[in-house]
C-alpha positions in Angstrom: -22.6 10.2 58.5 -25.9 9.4 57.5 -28.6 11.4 58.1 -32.4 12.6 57.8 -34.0 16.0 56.5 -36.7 17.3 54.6 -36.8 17.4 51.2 -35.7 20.5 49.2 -36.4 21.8 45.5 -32.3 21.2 45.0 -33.1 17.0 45.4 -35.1 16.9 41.7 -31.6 15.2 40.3 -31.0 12.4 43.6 -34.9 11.9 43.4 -35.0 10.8 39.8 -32.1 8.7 40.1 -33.5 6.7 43.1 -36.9 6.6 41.0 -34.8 4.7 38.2 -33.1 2.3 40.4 -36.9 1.5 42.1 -38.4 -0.5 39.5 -42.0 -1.2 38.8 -44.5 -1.4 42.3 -43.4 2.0 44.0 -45.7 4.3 42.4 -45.6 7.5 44.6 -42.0 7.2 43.5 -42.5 7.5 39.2 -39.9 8.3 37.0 -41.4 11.5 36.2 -39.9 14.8 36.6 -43.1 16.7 36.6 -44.6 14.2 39.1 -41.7 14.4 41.4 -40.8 18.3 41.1 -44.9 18.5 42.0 -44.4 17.0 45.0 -41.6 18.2 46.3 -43.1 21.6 46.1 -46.1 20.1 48.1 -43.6 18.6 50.6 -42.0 21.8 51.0 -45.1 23.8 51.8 -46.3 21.4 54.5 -43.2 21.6 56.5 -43.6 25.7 56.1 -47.2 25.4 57.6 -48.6 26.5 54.7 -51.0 23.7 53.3 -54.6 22.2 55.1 -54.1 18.8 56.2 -56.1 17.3 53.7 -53.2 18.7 51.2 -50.2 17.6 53.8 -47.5 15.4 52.4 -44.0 15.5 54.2 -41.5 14.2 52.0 -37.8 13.2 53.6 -34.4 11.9 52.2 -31.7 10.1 53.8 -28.3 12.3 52.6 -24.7 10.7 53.0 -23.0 13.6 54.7 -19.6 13.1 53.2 -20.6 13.2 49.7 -24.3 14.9 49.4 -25.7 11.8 47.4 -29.3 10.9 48.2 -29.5 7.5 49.6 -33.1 7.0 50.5 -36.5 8.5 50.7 -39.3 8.1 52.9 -42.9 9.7 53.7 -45.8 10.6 54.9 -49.4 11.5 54.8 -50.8 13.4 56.5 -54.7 12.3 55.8 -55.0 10.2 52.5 -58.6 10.5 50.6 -59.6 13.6 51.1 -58.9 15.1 47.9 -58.2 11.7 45.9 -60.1 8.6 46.4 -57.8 5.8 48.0 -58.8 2.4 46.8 -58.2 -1.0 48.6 -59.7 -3.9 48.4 -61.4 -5.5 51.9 -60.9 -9.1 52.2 -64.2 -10.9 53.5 -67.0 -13.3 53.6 -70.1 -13.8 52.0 -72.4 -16.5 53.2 -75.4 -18.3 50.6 -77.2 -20.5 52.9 -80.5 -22.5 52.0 -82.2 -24.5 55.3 -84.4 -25.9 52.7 -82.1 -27.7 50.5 -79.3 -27.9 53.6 -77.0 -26.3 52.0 -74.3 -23.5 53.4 -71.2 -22.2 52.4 -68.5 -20.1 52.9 -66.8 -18.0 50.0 -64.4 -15.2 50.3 -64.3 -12.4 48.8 -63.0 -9.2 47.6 -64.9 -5.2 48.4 -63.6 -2.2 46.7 -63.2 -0.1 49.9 -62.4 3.5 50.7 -62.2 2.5 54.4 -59.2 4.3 55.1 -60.4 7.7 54.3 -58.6 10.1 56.6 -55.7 8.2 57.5 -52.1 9.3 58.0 -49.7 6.7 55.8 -46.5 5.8 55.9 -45.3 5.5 52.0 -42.7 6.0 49.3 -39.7 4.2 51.7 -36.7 3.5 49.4 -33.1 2.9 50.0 -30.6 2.6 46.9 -28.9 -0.6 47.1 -25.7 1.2 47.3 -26.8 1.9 50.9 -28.5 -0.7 52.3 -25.9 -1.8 55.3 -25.2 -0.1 58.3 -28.5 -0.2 59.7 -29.5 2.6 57.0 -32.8 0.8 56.3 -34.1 1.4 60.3 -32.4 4.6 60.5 -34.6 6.0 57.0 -38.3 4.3 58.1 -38.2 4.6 61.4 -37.1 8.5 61.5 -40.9 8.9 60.5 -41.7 7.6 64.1 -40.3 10.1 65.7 -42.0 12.7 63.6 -45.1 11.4 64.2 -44.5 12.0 68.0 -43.1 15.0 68.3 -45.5 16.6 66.1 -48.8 14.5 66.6 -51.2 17.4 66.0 -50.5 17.0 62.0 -51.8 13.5 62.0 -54.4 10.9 62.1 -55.0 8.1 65.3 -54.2 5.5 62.4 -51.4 4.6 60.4 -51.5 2.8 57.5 -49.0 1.2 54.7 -49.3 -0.2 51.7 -46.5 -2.9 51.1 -46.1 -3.9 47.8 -47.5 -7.1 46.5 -46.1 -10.1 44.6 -44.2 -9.7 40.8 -41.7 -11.0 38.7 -38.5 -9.5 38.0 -40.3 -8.5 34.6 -42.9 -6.7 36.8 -45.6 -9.3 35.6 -48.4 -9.6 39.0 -50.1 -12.6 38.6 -53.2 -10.4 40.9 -53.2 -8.0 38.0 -53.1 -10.8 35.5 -56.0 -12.4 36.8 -58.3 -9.5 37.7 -57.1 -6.2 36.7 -56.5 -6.7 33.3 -59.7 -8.1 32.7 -61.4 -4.6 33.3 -58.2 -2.6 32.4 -56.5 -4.1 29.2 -53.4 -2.5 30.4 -50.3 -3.7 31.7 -49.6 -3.8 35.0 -46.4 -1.6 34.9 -48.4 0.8 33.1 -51.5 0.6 35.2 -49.0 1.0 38.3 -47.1 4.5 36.9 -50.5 6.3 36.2 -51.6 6.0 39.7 -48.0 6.9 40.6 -48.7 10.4 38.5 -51.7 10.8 40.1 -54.1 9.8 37.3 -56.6 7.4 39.6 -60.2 8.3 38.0 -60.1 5.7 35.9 -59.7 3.0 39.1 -63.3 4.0 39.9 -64.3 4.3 36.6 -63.5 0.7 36.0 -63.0 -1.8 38.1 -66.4 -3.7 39.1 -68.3 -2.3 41.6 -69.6 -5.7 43.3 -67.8 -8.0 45.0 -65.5 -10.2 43.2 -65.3 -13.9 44.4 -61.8 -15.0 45.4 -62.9 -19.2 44.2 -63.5 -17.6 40.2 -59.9 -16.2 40.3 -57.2 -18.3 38.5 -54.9 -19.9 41.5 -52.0 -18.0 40.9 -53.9 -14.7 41.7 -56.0 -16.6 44.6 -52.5 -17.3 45.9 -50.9 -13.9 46.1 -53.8 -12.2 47.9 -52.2 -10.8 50.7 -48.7 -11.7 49.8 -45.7 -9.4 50.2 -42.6 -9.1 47.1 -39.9 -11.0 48.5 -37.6 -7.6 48.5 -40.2 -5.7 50.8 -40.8 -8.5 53.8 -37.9 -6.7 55.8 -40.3 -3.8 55.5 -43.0 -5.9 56.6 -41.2 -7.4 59.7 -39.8 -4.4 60.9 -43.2 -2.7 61.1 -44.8 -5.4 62.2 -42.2 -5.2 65.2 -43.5 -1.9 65.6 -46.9 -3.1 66.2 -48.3 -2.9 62.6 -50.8 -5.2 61.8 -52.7 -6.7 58.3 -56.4 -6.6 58.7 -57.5 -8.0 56.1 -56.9 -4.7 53.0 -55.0 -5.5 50.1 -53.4 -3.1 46.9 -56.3 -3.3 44.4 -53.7 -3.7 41.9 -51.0 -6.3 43.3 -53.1 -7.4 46.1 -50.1 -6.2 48.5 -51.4 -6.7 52.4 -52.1 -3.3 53.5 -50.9 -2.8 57.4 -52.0 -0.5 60.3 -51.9 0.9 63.6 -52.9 3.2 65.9 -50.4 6.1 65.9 -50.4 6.2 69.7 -49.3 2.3 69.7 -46.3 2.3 67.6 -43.4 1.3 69.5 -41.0 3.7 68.4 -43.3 6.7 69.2 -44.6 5.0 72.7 -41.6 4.7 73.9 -39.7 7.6 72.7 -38.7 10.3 75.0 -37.4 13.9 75.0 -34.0 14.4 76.5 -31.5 17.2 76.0 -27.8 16.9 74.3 -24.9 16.8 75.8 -21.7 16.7 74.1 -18.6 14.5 74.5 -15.8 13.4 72.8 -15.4 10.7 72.6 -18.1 9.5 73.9 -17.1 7.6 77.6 -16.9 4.3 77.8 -20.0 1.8 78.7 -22.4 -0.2 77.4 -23.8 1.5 74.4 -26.4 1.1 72.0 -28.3 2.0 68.8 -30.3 5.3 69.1 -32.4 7.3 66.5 -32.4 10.3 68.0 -34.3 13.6 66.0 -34.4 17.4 66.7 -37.6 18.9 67.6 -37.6 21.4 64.5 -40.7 21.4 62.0 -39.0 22.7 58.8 -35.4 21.9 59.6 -36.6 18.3 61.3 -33.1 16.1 61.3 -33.1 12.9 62.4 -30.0 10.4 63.3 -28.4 7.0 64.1 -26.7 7.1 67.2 -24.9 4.9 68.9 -24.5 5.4 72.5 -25.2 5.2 76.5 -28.8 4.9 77.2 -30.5 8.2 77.3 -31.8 9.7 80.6 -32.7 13.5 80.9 -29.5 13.8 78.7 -28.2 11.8 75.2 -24.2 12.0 74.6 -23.5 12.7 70.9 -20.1 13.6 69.3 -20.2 16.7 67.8 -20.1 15.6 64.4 -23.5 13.9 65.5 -24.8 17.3 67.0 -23.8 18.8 64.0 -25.5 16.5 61.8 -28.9 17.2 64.0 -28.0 21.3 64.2 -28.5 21.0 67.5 -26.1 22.7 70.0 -25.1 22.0 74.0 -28.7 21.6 75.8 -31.0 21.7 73.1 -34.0 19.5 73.0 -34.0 16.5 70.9 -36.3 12.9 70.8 -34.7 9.5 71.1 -35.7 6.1 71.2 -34.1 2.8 70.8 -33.3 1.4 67.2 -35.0 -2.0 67.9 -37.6 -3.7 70.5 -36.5 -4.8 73.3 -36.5 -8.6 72.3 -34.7 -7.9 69.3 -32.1 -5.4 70.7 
């Protein structure tokens, strides 16, 4: 059985491993074991209590039950750009208008933008390949949903997250190629990792300061603006079912669309409720479906795929699920179905 948990100190090995098979456009996952023992240790303290929120990042990994491997990792921030500026650019409009000569037009444009300041974000989601069936993928990003509402106190009223933008299989952007390097004369890949190890200075440092004219951008960076790499649209959808939304930020880098939401709006946390387990086994028969289904522990937060009979005051698990969620007979736990409605 697969299953959700905090990250701990003993996950360095499974981290770096999933960091490998990643490739170039995760950057809060680098292939760096400084980097990621660093943050782990970070991760640890905030589930102890023992960071301010501006500090708060909770770290978890999806574990296969029968082996121990890590098969995923997922995240979240508490309130990003409060210690580290968090760069995006704002897609908009600037007008030049003469009545005089009878001419006005239109040009889009692109703002370097710390508009999201104080946001929670949803970031570092990553499922090994090896894994990516069995409904594992909804299981490891939408667990953070019901963290978010059973502990809403440690977070923003928005949610943000950053999906990454268009590349080639040799990590070239064609954004990057057309802007970044220009002000950067790095690589992309390169430019990528020292964000991901938390070197960002130089973003502000460098990149122009005024807004930069979509129209004087070659096409192939004009058409990417926005764009999502064809292995992260799943991710896209499925928050977007959720009720994510792009408004108009994009990765300053890639030019990935930036979504967001009001934390109180997300499906899975609107329409999750608390309900208390009951064992069975097996489970009786009836018209069952997919649950994700958490304890209510801070530090020793779990967080399942079940499926089963629609919860009411009570969820039937097997006690190999109750196990999984170290949760006993009557103890309180959060549930809410897998998908929407529609797409159940």
């Amino acid at each position: 059985m697969m299953f959700i948990r905090p990250v701990a100190h003993k996950d360095l090995d499974g981290l770096m491993n999933l960091a490998r098979s990643a490739g170039v456009g995760l950057t809060s996952l680098p292939v760096n074991e400084e980097r990621l023992s660093r943050r782990i240790a970070r991760s640890v303290l905030s589930f102890a209590g023992e960071l301010d929120k501006a500090d708060q990042g909770y770290v978890f990994v999806m574990e296969d039950g029968a082996t121990g491997a890590i098969a995923g990792i997922c995240a979240l921030e508490a309130a990003v750009g409060l210690k580290e500026p968090w760069y995006n650019y704002r897609v908009g409009t600037i007008v030049h208008a003469s009545e005089e000569l009878g001419v006005y037009s239109r040009h889009d444009t692109l703002f370097l933008s710390n508009d999201h300041t104080g946001y929670s974000e949803l970031c570092t989601l990553f499922l090994h390949p090896d894994y990516r069936a069995n409904r594992n993928g909804g299981l490891l990003s939408k667990s953070r949903f019901l963290f978010l509402a059973q502990f809403p106190q440690l977070f923003g009223k928005l949610v943000v997250a950053e999906m990454r933008g268009v590349s080639d299989e040799a990590g070239r952007s064609p954004f990057w190629e057309g802007l970044g390097r220009h002000f950067f004369s790095i690589d992309f890949a390169h430019a990528d990792y020292l964000t991901g190890v938390g070197q960002k200075a130089f973003v502000a440092e460098l990149m122009p300061k005024h807004p930069v004219y979509i129209d004087f951008l070659p096409p192939e960076a004009q058409a990417v603006i926005g764009q999502t790499h064809e292995n992260t649209r799943p991710a896209v959808a499925m928050l977007e079912s959720e009720g994510f939304r792009y408004e108009g930020y994009v990765d300053i880098f890639d030019a990935g669309p930036t979504v967001q939401t009001y934390t109180s709006e997300i499906r899975a946390v609107k329409e999750s409720s608390v309900a208390a387990a009951r064992l069975a086994d097996p489970l009786p028969e009836g018209d069952k479906n997919f649950y994700l289904v958490s304890n209510d522990s801070l530090a020793g937060f779990r967080a399942i795929l079940a499926e089963t009979l629609a919860p009411t005051h009570e969820i039937l698990l097997t006690p190999e699920q109750a196990q999984a969620l170290n949760v006993e007979e009557g103890g309180h736990l959060r549930c809410v179905a897998l998908y929407p409605k529609e797409n159940a």
